[in-house]
N, C-alpha and C positions, 0 to 999 in steps of 0.2 A: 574517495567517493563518500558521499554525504548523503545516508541514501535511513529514510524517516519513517517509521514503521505508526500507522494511526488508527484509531478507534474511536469513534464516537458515542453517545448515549443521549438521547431525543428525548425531550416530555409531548405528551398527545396533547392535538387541541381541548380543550374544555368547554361543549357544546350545552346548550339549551333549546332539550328536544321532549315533544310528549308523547314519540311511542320510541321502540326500539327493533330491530328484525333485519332479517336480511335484504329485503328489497328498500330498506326505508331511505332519501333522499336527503339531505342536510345540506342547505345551501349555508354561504360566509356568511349570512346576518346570523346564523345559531349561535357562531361561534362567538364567546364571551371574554377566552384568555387564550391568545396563539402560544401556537409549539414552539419550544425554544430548544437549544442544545443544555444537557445539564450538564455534560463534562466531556474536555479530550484527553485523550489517553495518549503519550506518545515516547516514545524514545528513538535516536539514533543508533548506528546497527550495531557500532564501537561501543555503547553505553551500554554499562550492567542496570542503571537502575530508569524504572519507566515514569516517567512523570505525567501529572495529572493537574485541569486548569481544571473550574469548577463555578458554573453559575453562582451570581449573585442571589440569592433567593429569587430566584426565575430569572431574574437581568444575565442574560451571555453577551452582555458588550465588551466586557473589560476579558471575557473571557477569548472573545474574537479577534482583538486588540494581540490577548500576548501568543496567540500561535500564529498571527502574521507574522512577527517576529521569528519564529520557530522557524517555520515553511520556506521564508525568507533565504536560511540557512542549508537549505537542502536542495542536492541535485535527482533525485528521485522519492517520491512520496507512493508507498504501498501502504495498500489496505484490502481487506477485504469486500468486493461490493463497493470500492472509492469511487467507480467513475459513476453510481447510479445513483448511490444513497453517501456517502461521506461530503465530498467534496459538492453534492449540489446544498443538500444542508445546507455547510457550510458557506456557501457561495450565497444563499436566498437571504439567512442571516445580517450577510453582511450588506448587502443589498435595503434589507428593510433598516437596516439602523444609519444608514449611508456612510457605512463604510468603505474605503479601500477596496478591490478585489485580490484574491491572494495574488503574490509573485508571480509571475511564470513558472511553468511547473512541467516535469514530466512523472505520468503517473504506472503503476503497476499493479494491477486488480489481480491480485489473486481468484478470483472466482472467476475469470475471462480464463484466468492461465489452466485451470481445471475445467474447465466445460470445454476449452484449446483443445487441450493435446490428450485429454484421458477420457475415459467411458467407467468411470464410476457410479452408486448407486445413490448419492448424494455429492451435490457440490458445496454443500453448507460445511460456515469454518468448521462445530462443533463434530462432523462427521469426519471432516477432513482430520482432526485432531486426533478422533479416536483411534480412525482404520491407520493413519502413519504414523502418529508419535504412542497410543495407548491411554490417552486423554483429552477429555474433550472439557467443552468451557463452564466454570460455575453455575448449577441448577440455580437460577431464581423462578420467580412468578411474578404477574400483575400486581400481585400487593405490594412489592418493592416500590414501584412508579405510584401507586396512592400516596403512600409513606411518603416520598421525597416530594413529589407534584402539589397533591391536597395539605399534608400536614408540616410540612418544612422541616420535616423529621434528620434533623444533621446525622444522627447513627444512620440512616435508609442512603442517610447520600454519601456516607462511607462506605458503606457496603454496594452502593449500585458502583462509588472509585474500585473497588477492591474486583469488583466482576469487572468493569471496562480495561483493568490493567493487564487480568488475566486472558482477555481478549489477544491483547498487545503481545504480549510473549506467547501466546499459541499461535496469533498471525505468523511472526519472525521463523519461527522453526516449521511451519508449514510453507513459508516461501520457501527456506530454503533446502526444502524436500525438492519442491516443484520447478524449481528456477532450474535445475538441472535439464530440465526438455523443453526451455525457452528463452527465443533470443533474447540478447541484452537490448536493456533500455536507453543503455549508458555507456560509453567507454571507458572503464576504470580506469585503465591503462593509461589513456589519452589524458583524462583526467588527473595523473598520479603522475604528468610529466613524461612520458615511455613513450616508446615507438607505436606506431598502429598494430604494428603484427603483436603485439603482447595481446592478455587475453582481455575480452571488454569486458568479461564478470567479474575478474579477481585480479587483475593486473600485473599477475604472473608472466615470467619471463623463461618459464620452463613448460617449452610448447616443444608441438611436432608437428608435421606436416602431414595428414591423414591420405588426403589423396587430390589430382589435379580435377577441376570441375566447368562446364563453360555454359556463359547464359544462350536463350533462343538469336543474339545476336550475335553468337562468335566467343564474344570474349571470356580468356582465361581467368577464371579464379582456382584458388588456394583452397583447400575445406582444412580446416588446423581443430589439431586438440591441445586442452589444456593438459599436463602432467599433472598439475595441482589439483583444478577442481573437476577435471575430466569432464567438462562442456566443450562440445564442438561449437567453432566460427567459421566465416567465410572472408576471404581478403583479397584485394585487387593483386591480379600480376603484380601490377610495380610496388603493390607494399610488400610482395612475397620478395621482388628484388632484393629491397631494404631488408628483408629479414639474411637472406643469404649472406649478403656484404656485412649486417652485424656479426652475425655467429659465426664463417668464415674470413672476412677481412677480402674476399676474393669475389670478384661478380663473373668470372669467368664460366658460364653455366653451360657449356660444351661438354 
């Protein structure tokens, strides 16, 4: 499983306006310098270390360039907020500079998978970080984005890499708090060469059989747990078959 943990970091448009306020209206001719991506953050799940692409002094072509490359590489891309804010970003980018669209993709938002399955008091990463790991993501401010945006400040754009990294590795171990009470995206197993009845999180072959279960049409399924990572699946009869004939050798089920 090839499964790509991401993080973004956006500079705001740079408008030409003469009042400011909440109701105020700004159509596209204000706009002087469009939003770009300044950097991605990313590693695989297998990788210790997080890697970081990084605008040109505002140009993200060549940055959009080497994580098609990346993406290309992986069978599931998480983030937090990917399907609403990463991947359209990214997608819009790629689009204005005509580029490519990414790969085919399947995606895993952690913020879908917390507002899914739990009743928390925030579904934001930085909350999600505190309340399960005991840390939450690097305090900046708006001056960080002046710094890199207006002045091309290269230490501002180390420091905005060093916050989007931090991103990165608090995403990965808040998924895998959460992935625990949500089906898979992916079949590991399937993936890693294995039978179906293995487990589709972890690819484990040290399961059990939980209890028998059947849809509004009749048919038998299987609800299985894993031993390993203790996520419950669901499996067809006849893959429950195939599971009996591996682990006993015998399909005799009398």
């Amino acid at each position: 499983m090839k499964r790509l943990f991401v993080d973004i970091e956006t500079s705001p448009n740079i408008c030409f306006t003469w009042r400011t306020g909440r109701k105020i209206t700004l159509q596209p001719e204000s706009i002087l310098q469009e939003r770009a991506i300044i950097c991605i953050c990313y590693k695989f799940e297998e990788q210790k270390t997080i890697n970081a692409l990084k605008w040109d002094n505002g140009d993200d072509t060549e940055l959009l360039k080497e994580f098609a490359v990346v993406a290309e590489k992986a069978d599931e891309i998480v983030g937090h907020n990917l399907d609403r804010f990463d991947i359209p970003w990214i997608s819009t980018r790629n689009l204005i500079h005509n580029l490519p669209p990414l790969p085919q993709y399947k995606t895993v938002d952690t913020l879908k998978t917390a507002r899914k399955h739990f009743y928390l008091n925030s579904n934001r990463l930085d909350y999600l970080g505190q309340i399960l790991l005991g840390e939450g993501k690097i305090k900046t401010d708006y001056d960080l984005w002046k710094r890199v945006v207006l002045d091309g400040d290269n230490r501002a754009l180390s420091e905005m890499v060093r916050y989007c990294k931090k991103d990165v590795d608090l995403l990965q171990r808040v998924y895998d708090r959460l992935s625990e009470y949500d089906s898979a995206a992916s079949h590991a197993g399937v993936l890693s060469g294995l039978p179906r009845w293995t487990c589709p999180h972890c690819a484990s072959e040290n399961v059990r059989v939980s209890k028998t279960k059947t849809t509004p049409k009749g048919m038998i399924q299987k609800q299985m747990q894993c031993k390993d990572c203790r996520r419950y699946y669901t499996i067809a009869h006849s893959v429950w078959k195939k599971y009996i004939l591996d682990k006993t050798g015998d399909l005799d089920l009398s």
